[in-house]
N, C-alpha and C positions, 0 to 999 in steps of 0.2 A: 852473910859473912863476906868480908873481902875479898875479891878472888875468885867469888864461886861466880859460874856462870848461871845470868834470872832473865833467862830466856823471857818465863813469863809474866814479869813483872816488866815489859818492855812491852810486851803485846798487849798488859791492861791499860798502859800509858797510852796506844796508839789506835783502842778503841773507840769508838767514835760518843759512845757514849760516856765519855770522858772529856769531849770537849768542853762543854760548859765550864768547867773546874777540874783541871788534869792535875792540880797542886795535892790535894791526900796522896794520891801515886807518886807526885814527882816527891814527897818527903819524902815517902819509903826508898824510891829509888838514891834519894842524897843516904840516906843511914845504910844504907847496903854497900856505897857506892867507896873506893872502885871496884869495881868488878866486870867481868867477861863479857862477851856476848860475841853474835855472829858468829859461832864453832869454834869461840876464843881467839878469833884475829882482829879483835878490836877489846878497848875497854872504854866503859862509861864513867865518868868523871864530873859529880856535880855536888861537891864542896867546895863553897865560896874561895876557900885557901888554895885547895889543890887548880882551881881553875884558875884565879889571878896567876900563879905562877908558872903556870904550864904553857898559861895566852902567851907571857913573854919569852918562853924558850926556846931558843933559834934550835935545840936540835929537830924543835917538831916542824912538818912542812905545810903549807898550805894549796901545795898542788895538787887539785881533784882531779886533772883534767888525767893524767898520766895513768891514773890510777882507775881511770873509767868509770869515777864516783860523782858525776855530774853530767845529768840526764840531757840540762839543755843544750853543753857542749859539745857534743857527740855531733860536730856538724865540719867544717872545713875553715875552720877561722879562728883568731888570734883568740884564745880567752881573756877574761877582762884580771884587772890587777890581784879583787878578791880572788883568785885562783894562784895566784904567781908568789915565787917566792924573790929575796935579793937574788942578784942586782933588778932584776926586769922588774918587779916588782917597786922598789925605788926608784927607777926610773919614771914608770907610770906615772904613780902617785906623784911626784914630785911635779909634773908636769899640769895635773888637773887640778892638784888641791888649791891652786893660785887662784882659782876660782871660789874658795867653798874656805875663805880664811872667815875671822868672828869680822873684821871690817867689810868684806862682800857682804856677808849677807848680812848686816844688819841696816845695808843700803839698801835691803828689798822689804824692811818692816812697813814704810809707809801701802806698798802695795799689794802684802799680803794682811795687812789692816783693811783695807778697804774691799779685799774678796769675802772677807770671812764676814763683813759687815751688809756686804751688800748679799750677800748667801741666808744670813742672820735673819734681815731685816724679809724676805721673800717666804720665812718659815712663821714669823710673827700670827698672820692670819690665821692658820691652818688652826683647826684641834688637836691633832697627833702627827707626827710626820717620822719618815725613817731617817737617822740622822749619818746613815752609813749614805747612801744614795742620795739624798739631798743639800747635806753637810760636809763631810768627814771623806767623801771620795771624791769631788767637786775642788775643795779646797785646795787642797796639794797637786790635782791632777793637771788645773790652771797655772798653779806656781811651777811646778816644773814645767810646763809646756812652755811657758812665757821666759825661764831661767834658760832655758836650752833654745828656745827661738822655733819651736817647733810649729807650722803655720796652721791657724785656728781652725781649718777645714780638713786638716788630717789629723788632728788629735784626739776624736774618737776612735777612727778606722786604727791610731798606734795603740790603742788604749787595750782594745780589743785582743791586737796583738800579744802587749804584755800583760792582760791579765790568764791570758792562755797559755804562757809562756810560764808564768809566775807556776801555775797549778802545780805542774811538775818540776818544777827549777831546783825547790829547794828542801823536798821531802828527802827522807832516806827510806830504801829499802824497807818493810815491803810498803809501804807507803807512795811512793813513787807510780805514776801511770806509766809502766815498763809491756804494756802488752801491747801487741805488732798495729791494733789501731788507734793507738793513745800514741805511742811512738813514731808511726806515721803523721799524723797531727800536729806535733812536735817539728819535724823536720820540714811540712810544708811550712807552717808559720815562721817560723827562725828563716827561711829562705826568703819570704815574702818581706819579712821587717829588714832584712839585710841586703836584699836589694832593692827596697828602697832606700836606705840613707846611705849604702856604697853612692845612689844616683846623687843624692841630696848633696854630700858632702867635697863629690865631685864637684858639683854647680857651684858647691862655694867657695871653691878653690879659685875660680873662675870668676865669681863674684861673689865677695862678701854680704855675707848677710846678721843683719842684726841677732843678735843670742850668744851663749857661751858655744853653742856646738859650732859654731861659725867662728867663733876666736879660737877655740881647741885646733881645728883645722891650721891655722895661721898663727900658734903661739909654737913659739921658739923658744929653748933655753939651752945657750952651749954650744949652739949649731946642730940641737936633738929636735925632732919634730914627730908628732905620732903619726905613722902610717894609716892610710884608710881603714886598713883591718882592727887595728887599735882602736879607731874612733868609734865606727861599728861596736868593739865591742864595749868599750867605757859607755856608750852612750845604752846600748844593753844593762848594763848595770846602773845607772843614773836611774830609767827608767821603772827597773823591778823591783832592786834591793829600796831605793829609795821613798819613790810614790809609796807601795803597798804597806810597806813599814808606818810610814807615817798615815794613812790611812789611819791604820790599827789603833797607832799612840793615842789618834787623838779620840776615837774609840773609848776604849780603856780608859783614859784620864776622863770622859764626860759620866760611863757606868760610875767608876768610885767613886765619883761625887753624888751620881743619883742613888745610890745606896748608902751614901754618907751625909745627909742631909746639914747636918751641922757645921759638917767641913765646905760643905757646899756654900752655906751661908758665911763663914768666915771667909770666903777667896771672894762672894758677892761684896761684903766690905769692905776688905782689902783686895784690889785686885793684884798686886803686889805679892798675894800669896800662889797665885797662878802658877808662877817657876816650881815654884817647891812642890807643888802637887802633880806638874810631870814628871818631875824626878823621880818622886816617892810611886810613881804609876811606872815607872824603867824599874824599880826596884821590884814593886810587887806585882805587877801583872806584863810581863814585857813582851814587844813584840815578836823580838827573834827569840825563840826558848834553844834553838840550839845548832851549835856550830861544829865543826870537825877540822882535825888536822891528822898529819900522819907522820908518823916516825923515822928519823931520818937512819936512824941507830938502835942498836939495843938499848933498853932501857927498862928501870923497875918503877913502878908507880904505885905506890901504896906498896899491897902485899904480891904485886903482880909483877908478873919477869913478861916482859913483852920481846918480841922479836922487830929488828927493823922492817918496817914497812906496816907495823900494824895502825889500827884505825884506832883516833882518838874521839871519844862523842861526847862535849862537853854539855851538858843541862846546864842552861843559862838561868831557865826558871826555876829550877830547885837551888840553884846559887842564892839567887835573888831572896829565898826566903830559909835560908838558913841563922837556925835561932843563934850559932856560936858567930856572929856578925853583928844579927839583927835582934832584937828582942823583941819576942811576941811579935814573930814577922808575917803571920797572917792578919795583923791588924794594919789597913790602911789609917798612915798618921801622915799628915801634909809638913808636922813639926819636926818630922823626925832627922832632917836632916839626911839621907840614904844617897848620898854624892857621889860613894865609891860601891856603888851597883858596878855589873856587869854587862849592862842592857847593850851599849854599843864596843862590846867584845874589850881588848886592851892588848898591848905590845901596837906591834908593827901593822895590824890589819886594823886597829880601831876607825870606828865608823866616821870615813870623810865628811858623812853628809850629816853628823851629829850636832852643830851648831844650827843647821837651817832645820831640822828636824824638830830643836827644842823650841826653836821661834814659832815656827808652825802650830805646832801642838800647844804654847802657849799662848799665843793669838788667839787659836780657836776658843781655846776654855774661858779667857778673859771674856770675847764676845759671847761665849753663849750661856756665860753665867750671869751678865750683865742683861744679856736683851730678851732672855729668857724664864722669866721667874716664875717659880711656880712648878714648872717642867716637873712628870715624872717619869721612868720607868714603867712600860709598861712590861712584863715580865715575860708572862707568857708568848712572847712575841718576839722574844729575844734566841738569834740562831746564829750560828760558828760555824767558821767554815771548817774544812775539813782537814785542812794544813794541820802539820806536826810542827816544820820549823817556824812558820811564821803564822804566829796564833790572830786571831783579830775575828769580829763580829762580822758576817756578811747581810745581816737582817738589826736593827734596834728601832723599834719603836716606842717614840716621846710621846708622850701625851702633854698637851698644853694648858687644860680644862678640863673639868670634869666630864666626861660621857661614860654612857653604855655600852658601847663597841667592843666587842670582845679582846 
């Protein structure tokens, strides 16, 4: 019922043996939904409707950092713009998206074509290969390195950084690594990644250097310029939100097709149908399943009277397959048309880096349906990470021919 608080219906959601397919729970949670949680200082919110129009209401805030609801920030420096709300937040943004328009990045297709080909063309040989590790976290990890100018001999050792940074960044309670040696951990890496590129971005103040993070440093608008702390932290969120996302996507959009073989063959045809089956993989299996904001005011939401300052937890993925939108929204369909998903949030935070995201994830799929054939799913072999907010496969193994191999 509305209202009531389902304590336990949030801890089967964040059970770990729910990761493979959290969507039977996440339905329950959308027909229950809104309703309580956290001793009733938050509500969960995951109807397609209730959530489009909530994303765009200025009275909700997006400042975690105040509120002590974001683990990675708990450190001595600016947060990135996803935390901020107007003006600082339009400021930000305004300042970085000049980078991340549909005309920038579709000046980087020729050469994110030719990583995903030459990536492609080194898996050809193999009999089965992992497509997370050889593919799918390769691809994007190059493109941003090379988008940001990062130097090809530290982009492991950052790699490292934000995937350890990623772990805890974006869970919520009790999900979150909140215990004094996961928390320590925490604060040495955020110190390590941030005094390198406070060094970095010094030296390029000093001398330019090729990449965006080197233009960010030296882009002007208005006579506004971003502080080193700002860069530090935009360049934190380039990093996390963006790389691991697209990892996932392109994840997810290769599973649906290897489980949908027909559709698989139809985008081998046309590759032309590639767009439309990451779209319909943001609808039905998406990366970020969920977001928060908080109440600037009182307010009623559904059957619920909330107090200012309560916690909003928006289910992206029970959005995403809500049947009063979608019909028959458990069924992966590449025709369906699902444009106005949820996948990269809406209002004022919608996802900057959603254009180089769709290219990414559509690259890969064109090339690995094309130089690929055959490919299946090996099943058993298939393992999730342990993320709430940001769902994605950390293990899939292809098989490319027929073997025995378990």
């Amino acid at each position: 019922m509305p209202g009531t608080p389902d304590a336990d219906l949030l801890d089967e959601l964040y059970h770990p043996s729910n990761r493979p397919d959290p969507y039977p729970v996440l339905h329950r949670v959308r027909e229950a939904s809104p309703f309580l949680f956290a001793g009733g200082r938050g509500v969960v919110v995951a109807r397609h409707r209730d959530c489009a129009r909530l994303l765009h209401d200025p009275r909700l805030s997006a400042d975690r950092i105040s509120r002590g609801a974001d683990v990675i920030s708990r450190r001595p420096v600016v947060p990135s713009f996803l935390s901020m709300d107007p003006p600082d937040h339009t400021r930000l943004r305004r300042l970085v998206s000049r980078a991340f328009t549909r005309t920038a990045v579709s000046g980087m297709a020729p050469r994110i074509r030719r990583i995903a080909e030459e990536l492609a063309s080194d898996l050809v040989g193999h009999s089965r290969f992992d497509l997370i590790s050889q593919f799918a976290h390769p691809l994007p990890s190059r493109v941003i390195g090379e988008l940001l100018g990062v130097p090809a001999e530290d982009r492991e050792r950052i790699q490292d950084w934000v995937d350890r940074l990623t772990r805890v960044a974006f869970d919520p309670p009790p999900q979150q690594s909140a215990d004094l040696e996961n928390d320590q951990l925490v604060r040495a890496t955020a110190t390590e990644f941030h005094r390198y590129f406070h060094t970095w971005f010094e030296e390029c103040r000093r001398a330019p250097r090729p990449g965006l993070l080197s233009e960010l440093v030296h882009l002007e608008h208005q006579g506004d310029q971003l502080t080193t702390d700002e860069l530090v932290s935009t360049c934190t969120l380039l990093l996390t939100a963006g790389y691991e996302t697209t990892v996932s996507l392109i994840a997810h959009c290769y599973l649906a097709l290897l489980r949908n073989p027909g559709q698989m063959a139809e985008v081998r045809a046309d590759p032309a149908l590639a767009a439309a089956a990451v779209e319909e993989t943001l609808r039905y299996d998406p990366p970020v399943q969920l977001t928060n904001r908080f109440l600037l005011e009182p307010m009623r939401i559904g059957d619920v009277d909330l107090p200012a300052g309560s916690e909003v937890c928006f289910q992206l993925g029970a959005a995403g397959r809500d049947p009063d939108v979608f019909p028959d929204p458990d069924r992966f369909d590449i025709h369906r048309g699902a444009d106005h998903h949820l996948a990269f949030g809406a209002g004022p935070h919608f996802c900057l880096g959603a254009p180089l995201a769709r290219l990414e994830a559509t690259t890969a799929l064109e090339t690995l349906v094309s130089r690929l054939p055959g490919a299946r799913l090996v099943e058993g072999a298939l393992r999730f990470k342990e993320h709430i907010t940001l769902r994605g496969p950390r293990a899939m193994i292809v098989a490319l021919r027929e073997d025995h191999a378990p």
